[in-house]
N, C-alpha and C positions, 0 to 999 in steps of 0.2 A: 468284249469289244475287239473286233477286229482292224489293228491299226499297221501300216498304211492302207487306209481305203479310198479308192476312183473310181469312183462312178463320174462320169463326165460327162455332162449336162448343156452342152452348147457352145462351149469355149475350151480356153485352158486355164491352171490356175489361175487365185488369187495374186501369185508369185508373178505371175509374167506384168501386171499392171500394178505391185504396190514398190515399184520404183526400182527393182532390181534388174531389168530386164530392158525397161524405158530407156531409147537413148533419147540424148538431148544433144539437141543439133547446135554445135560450138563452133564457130569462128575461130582462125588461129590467130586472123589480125586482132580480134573482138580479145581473144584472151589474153594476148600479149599488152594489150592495152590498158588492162588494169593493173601491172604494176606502176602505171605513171599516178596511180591515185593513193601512192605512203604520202604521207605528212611528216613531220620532223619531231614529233612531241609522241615518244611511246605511250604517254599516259593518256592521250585522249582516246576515246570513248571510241572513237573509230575505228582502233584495231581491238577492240572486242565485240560483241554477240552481231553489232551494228556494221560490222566490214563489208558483208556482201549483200545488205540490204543497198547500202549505201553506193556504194561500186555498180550496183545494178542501176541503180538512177541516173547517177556520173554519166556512164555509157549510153543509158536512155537519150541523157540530153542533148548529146553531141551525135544522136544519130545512128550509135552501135548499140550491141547488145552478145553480152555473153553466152544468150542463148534462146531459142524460140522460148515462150514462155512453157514453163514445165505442163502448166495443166492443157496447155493446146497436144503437149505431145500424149501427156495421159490420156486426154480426151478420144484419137486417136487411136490408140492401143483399146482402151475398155472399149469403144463403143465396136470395137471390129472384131468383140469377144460376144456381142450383144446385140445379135441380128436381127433378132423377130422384134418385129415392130407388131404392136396392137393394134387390132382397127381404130380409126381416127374416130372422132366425137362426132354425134349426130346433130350436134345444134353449133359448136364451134367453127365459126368461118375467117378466116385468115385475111381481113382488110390490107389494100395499099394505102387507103385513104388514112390520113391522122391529124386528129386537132390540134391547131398550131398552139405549140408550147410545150406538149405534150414530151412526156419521154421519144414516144416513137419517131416523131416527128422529126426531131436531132438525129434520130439514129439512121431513120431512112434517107435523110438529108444526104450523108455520107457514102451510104450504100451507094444513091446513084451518081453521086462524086466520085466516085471511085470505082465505079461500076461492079459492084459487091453484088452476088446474087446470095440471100444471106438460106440459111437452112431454112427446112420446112416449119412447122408450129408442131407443138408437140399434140401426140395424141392425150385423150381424155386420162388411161393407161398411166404416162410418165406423167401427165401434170401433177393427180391425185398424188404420187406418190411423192415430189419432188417439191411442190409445196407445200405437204404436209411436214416434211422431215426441216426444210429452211425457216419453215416460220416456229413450229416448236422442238423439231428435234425427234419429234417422235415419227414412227411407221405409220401408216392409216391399216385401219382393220379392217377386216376383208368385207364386213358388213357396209364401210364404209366409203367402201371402192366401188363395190357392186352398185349398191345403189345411185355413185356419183359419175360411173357411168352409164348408168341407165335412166338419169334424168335426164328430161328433153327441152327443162326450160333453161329458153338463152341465155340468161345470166347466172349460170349457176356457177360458172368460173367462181366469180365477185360474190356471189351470194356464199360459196364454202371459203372464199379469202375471210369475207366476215366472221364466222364462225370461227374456223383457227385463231384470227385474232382476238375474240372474244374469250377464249380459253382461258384456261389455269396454266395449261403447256405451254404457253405463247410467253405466259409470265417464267417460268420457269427457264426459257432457252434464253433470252434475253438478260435472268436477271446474270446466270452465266456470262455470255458475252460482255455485259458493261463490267460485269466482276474479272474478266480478264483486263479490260479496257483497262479499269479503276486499278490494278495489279493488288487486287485486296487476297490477302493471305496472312493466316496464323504469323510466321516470321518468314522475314525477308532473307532467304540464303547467301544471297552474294554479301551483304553487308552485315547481316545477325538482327538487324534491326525487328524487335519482338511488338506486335500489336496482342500479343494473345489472342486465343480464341473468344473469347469476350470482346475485343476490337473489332476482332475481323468479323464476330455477329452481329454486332451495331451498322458495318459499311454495308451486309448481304441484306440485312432490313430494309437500310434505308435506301438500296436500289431495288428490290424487291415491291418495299412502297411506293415509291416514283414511279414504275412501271403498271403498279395496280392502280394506280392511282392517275395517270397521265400528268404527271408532272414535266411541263416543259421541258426541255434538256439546257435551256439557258440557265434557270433557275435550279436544275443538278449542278452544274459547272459551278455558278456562282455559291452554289452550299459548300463546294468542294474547295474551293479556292479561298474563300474566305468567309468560313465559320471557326471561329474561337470558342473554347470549352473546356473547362480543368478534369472531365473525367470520359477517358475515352470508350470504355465500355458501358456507358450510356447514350452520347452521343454518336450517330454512326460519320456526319461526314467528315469530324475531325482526323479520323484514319487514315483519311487520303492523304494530308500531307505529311503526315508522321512518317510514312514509309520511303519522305525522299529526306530525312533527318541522316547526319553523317556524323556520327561520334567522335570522329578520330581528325575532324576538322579546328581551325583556331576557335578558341573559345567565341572571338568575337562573331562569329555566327556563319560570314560569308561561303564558308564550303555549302552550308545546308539552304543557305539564300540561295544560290548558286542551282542548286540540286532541285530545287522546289520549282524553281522558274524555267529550268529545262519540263519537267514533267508537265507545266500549267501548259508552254508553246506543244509539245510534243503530243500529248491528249488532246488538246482542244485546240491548238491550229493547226497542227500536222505538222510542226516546223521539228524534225528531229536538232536540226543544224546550230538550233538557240547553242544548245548541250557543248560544241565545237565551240562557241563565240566564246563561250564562258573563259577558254583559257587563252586566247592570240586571237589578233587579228583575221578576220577570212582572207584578206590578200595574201597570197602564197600559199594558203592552206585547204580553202574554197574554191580557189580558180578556177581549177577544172572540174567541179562538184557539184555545185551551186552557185547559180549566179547573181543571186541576192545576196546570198551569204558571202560574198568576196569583195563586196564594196561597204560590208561591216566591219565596224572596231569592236576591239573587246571592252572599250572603255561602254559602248552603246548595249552589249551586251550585260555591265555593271548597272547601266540606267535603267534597265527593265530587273536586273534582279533587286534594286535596289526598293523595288515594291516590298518587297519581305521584309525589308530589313527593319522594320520596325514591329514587327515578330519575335520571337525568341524562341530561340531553337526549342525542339519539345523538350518536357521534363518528364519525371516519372516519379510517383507516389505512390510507394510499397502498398498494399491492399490490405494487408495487416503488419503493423510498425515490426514484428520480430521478425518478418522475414522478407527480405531484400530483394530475394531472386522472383515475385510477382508481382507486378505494379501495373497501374494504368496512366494514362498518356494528360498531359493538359498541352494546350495551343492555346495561347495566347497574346495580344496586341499590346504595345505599349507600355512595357513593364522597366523594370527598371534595369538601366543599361544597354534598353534596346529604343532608345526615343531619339537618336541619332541617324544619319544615312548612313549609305552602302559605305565602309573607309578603306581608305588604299594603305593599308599599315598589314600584311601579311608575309607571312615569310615560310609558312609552315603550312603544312593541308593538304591535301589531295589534286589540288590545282597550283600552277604556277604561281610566283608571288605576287600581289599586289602592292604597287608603292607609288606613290604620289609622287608627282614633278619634283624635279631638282631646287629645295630651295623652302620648298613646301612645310609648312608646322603643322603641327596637329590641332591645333587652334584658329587655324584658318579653312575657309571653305574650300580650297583646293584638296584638302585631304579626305574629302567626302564627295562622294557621285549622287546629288539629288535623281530621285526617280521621274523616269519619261517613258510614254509608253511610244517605244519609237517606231513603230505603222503607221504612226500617226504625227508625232510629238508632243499630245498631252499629256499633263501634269496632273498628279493630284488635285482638287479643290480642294483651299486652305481648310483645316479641319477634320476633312477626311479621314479615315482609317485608313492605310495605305494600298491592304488589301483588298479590302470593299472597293476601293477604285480602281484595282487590277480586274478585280471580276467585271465591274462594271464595261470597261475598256475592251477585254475579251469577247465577255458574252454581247456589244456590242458590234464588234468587228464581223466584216461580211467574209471575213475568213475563216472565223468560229463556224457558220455555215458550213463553209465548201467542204471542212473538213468533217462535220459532223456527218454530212448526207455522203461523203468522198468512202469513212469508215464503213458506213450503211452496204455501198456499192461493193466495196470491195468483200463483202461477207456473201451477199446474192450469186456474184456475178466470178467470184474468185480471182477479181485483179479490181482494183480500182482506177476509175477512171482516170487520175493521179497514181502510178503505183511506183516502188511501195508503196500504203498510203499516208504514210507520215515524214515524206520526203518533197514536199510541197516546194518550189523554187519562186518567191511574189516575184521575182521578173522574168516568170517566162508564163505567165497567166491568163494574159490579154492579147487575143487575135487582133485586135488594133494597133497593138504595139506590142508587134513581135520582137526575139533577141536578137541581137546580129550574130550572122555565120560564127562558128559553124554552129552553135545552140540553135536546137528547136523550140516551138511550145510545149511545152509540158501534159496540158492535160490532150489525152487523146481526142475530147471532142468539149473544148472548152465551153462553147454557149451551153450543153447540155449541164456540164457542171455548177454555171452560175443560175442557169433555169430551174435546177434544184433547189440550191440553197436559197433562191428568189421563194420558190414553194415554202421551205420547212419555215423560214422566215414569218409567213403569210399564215401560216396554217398552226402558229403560236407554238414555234418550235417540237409541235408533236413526232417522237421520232416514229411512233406507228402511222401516221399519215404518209411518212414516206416511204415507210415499207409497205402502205396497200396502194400508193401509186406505181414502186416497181415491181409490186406482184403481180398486177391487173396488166402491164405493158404486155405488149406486144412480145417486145425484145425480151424482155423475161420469158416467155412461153416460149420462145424457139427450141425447136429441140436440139440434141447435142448431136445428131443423127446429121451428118450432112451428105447430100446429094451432088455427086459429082468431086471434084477435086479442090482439096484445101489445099488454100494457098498461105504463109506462113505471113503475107502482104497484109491477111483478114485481120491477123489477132486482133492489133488494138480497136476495131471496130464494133464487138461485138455481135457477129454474125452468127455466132451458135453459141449456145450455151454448153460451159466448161464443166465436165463431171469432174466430183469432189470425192474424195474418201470424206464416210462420216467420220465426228470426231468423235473422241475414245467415248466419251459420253454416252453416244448415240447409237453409238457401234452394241456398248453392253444391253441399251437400252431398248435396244432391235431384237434381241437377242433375248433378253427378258420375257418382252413384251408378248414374243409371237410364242414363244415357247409354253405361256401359261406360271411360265416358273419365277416369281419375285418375289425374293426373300427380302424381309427389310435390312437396311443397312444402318448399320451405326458409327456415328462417327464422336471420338471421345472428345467433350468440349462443345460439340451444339447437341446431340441429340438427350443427352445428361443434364443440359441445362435448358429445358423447355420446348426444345424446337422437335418436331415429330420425326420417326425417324426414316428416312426417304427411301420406296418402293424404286424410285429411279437415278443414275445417276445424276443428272441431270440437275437433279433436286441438292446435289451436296454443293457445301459452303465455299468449298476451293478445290482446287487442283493440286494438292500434295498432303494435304491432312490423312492420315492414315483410317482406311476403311474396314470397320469387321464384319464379318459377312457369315455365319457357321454353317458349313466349317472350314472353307474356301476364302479365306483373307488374305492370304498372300496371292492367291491367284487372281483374283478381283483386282487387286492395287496394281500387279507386275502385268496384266490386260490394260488397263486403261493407261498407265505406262509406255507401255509399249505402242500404244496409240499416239501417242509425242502430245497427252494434253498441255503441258506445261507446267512452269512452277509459277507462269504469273512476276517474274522476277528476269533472269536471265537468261531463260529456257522458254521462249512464246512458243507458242500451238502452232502445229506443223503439221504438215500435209503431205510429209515424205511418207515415203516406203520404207519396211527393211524385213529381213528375214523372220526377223523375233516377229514381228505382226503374223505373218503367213503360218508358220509356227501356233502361235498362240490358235488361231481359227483351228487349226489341225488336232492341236492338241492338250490347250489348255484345260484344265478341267470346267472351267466354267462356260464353256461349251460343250465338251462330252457330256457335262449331266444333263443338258438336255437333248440328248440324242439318244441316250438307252431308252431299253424297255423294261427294263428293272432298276431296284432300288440304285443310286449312286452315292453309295456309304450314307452317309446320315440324310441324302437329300431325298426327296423321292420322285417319283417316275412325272416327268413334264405332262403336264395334258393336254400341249399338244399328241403326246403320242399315246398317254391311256386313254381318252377319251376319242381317238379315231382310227387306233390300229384296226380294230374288225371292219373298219367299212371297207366296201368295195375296191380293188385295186384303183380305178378312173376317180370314185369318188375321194379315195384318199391321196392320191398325186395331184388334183386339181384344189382340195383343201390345202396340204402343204404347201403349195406354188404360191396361194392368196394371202396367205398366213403370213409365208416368208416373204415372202419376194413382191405382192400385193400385182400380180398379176396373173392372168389363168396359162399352161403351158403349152410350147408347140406340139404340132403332132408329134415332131422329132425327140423332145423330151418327152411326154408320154411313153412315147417305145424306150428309148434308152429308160425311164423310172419303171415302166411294168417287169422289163427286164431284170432289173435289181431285186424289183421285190416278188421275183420268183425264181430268182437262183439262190443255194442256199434256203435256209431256215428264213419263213417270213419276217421273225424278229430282225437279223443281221440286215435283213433286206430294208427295212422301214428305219433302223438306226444308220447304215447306208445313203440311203435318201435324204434324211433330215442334216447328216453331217455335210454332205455335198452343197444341200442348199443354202446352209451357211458360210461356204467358200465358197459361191458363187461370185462372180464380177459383180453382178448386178445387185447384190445384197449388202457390199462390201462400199461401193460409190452412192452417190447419190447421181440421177441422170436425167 
């Protein structure tokens, strides 16, 4: 092998678009302005992982902004790496006209509000490729390109959204994403807190079944929120709230009360800010943050966590009495010493202390915070299980919606229409009753927000319903290709579509895929106990369980790694750049072995490359391009590929080629 090799294929590297090279266009007033957003309590939550999500919202809502959004500037950069545009589709026509209600409909609304001349639609080219990889993850095969652009019937858009959806792969990209969502993993790093791989197989199930199965998303939520069960590697959605369990809290519960009812606002309404109420007042500490959150007490914050409180914190039952260090989980209602409310008798925990009015005994009701669902101010009905009425209340609320379909959006589209998108503000929600100066509204095109959530509502909360409403849009189909001059005025409108790096998943799984070469993978703990062992990664149980691979395991882990999947915990999946990425494509080995033409120590020779080295030079540069890249090449590449593969030894020349097209821009985003 010949390393450093450049062959350059229509751009520059990987390097110039995976963030090292990006600038990002910053304000001095914009950046000088987020120091005014410390708060006075090191301990909260906001000067850790959540600083600069949160600071980016603050700044949203008064107007500023730290920085165009990162993927406008990426978008920029790749697509001016990524000129040749494919001929356009033969049956695809690009309407003005759109049925009221519709996504497009809000979108073009804006357009000509604002006078947005938005991008072109994508060719048949990027569609294939770009719905394919968003709805499962995977590359489409060149059999499956060809032919989907050489169909001529109209709907054939809708007719392959079907199919994707109808997949195994569709189940598989998803059941990932609600497993980041759900933050299901073996153990929890920041706090130690251990589900076992037996826990964390029961949560991957029983999202895996809800998505085979179209299980509402109300009826996840409410499994998640309030199911009780003494053995957690049987039951899977007990999992969910073991992982906001806090050991090191008072015995009498409220750190993990506390902990749980952040996760329920923060998943399922998008309210990161409950997490902030949990220790002080919003006055002084919300102000200029959130505007909801600043006319909240912590005591209203107590009234919502006080739904748990008739829970008990999890427990743990050795799996065999001699040995201590393996256990599984129980959750359970109503036990003894938890049939009281939320108490203000704390002194000790992970939060400030709770203590009851001056004067107050522990025998009287001021020393307990009866539970209120304060969106609202309902209460319990007498009898109720405390939880059961939190879910009820949740999965009721028309903000379980916004946020559900809000999370949807911001996966499509790479910002959501709220973003971040768990920095929701309920007073700045309603174009009838806007905030006063200097607060904006929040959502960038609020009707289209509640038009949604009005849909997922209707459509019996099916989340695949509303991912083949925003596949089929319009506004989904734009390409990322824009004509003429962007203006940094368009971002929050949605006028082109923002390219993504895939995630590390998708990346290996590109790369797998085209190559021919997919070794199975093992992971110790699911594939040891019944579960098959996965061809892709896509298919593994979490994002930090250790993968073997022979005889390439540590390169496998430190790729997908380096991809910033995440821990699911502290570390959320990221969309940055850094050198160790551009590196890895260069020279990791789990990309070199599929670029020889001979053996690669124990692996053997890819079929992408034994099975098509002798063909013709045109036939085999036009095979690699569809393989890889899923599109046919320019003339320009053509000549720079025949070039390669006839200087030098043919082999050099075809391991050349194959290594190149894997550090392509275009192979490397989604577009």
């Amino acid at each position: 092998m010949i390393v450093p090799r450049w062959v350059v294929l229509g751009g520059i590297s990987v390097l110039a678009v995976s963030g090292l090279i990006v600038v990002r266009a910053r304000g001095d007033s914009a950046q000088s302005d987020a120091a005014q957003y410390a708060v006075s309590h090191p301990e909260c939550s906001y000067f850790g992982v959540d600083h600069d999500k949160v600071t980016i919202a603050a700044l949203k809502g008064v107007g500023r902004s730290l920085n165009t959004h990162p993927l406008s500037d990426r978008t920029i950069q790749a697509r001016s790496q990524m000129a040749f545009v494919p001929p356009g589709s033969p049956t695809y026509t690009f309407g003005q006209s759109h049925e009221a209600g519709s996504i497009d409909s809000y979108i073009w609304a804006d357009f000509q509000k604002n006078n947005i001349t938005p991008a072109p639609a994508t060719t048949d080219w990027e569609f294939v490729r770009r719905v394919t990889l968003d709805l499962t993850g995977r590359i489409p095969t060149p059999a499956v390109v060809t032919a989907f652009v050489a169909d001529t019937t109209p709907t054939k858009r809708a007719n392959y959204i079907e199919t994707l959806l109808a997949s195994p792969q569709w189940v598989d990209k998803w059941t990932m994403f609600y497993g980041d969502l759900f933050m299901n993993n073996a153990t929890k790093p920041s706090t130690g807190v251990t589900r076992f791989p037996q826990g964390r197989n029961a949560l991957y199930s029983y999202i895996q079944n809800a998505l085979q199965t179209a299980e509402p998303y109300n009826q996840v939520a409410s499994d998640l929120i309030s199911t009780a069960n003494d053995n957690s590697y049987t039951n899977g959605p007990v999992n969910w709230l073991i992982g906001s369990y806090v050991s090191t809290g008072p015995s009498s519960g409220q750190d993990t009360f506390d902990a749980e009812t952040a996760s329920v606002a923060d998943t399922f309404l998008g309210i990161t800010y409950v997490n902030c109420l949990l220790c002080h007042n919003g006055a002084g500490h919300l102000t200029q943050i959130n505007l909801w959150g600043s006319n909240i007490t912590r005591y209203q914050g107590w009234q919502l966590s006080s739904f748990m409180s008739h829970t008990a914190p999890p427990t743990h039952t050795p799996v065999v009495s001699t040995n201590t260090n393996v256990y599984y989980w129980s959750l359970e209602d109503n036990t003894k010493g938890f049939t009281t409310d939320y108490a203000l008798n704390t002194t000790s925990g992970n939060r400030p202390p709770r203590v009851a009015p001056p004067g107050c005994k522990s025998t009287q009701p001021c020393w307990f915070v009866p539970p209120q669902y304060i969106f609202n101010g309902d209460t319990p009905p007498s009898g109720q299980i405390y939880r059961a009425s939190l879910a009820t209340e949740v999965t009721g609320d028309f903000q379980f919606a916004r946020a559900a379909v809000n999370y949807l959006w911001a996966e499509f589209f790479g910002m959501g229409i709220v973003d971040p998108p768990d920095t929701f503000d309920l007073a700045r929600l309603d174009p009838n009753n806007p905030p006063p100066a200097p607060w904006t509204l929040q959502p960038t095109n609020p009707e289209l927000l509640d038009a949604m959530a009005t849909h997922f509502i209707q459509n019996g909360y099916n989340v695949k319903a509303t991912m083949r409403e925003i596949v089929n849009s319009q506004t989904y189909q734009l390409s990322s290709r824009y004509n003429g001059t962007w203006q940094a005025s368009y971002e929050p409108y949605f006028a082109r579509k923002y390219v993504r790096r895939l995630w590390a998943e998708e990346l290996y799984d590109a790369v797998a895929q085209s190559s021919g070469y997919q070794p199975a993978l093992t992971v110790v703990g699911f594939t040891d106990s019944g579960y098959n062992k996965p061809a892709y990664a896509m298919q593994l149980p979490d994002t930090i369980s250790p993968i073997s691979v022979t005889p390439n395991s540590g390169d496998l882990n430190n790729i997908l790694n380096y991809f910033l999947r995440g821990n699911r915990d502290d570390q959320p999946r990221k969309q940055d750049g850094s050198i160790l990425q551009t590196l890895s494509l260069m020279n990791n080995p789990i990309v070199e072995m599929r670029t020889t033409v001979a053996a690669y120590g124990a692996n053997p020779i890819s079929p992408l490359i034994s099975q098509n080295t002798s063909q013709t030079n045109a036939n085999l540069i036009n095979t690699l391009y569809m393989t890889i890249l899923s599109r046919m090449p320019t003339t320009a590449e053509v000549n720079t590929a025949t070039t390669a593969l006839t200087t030098g030894t043919r082999n050099q020349g075809v391991q050349n080629l194959v290594w190149a097209l894997y550090n392509k821009v275009d192979f490397v985003f989604n577009y």
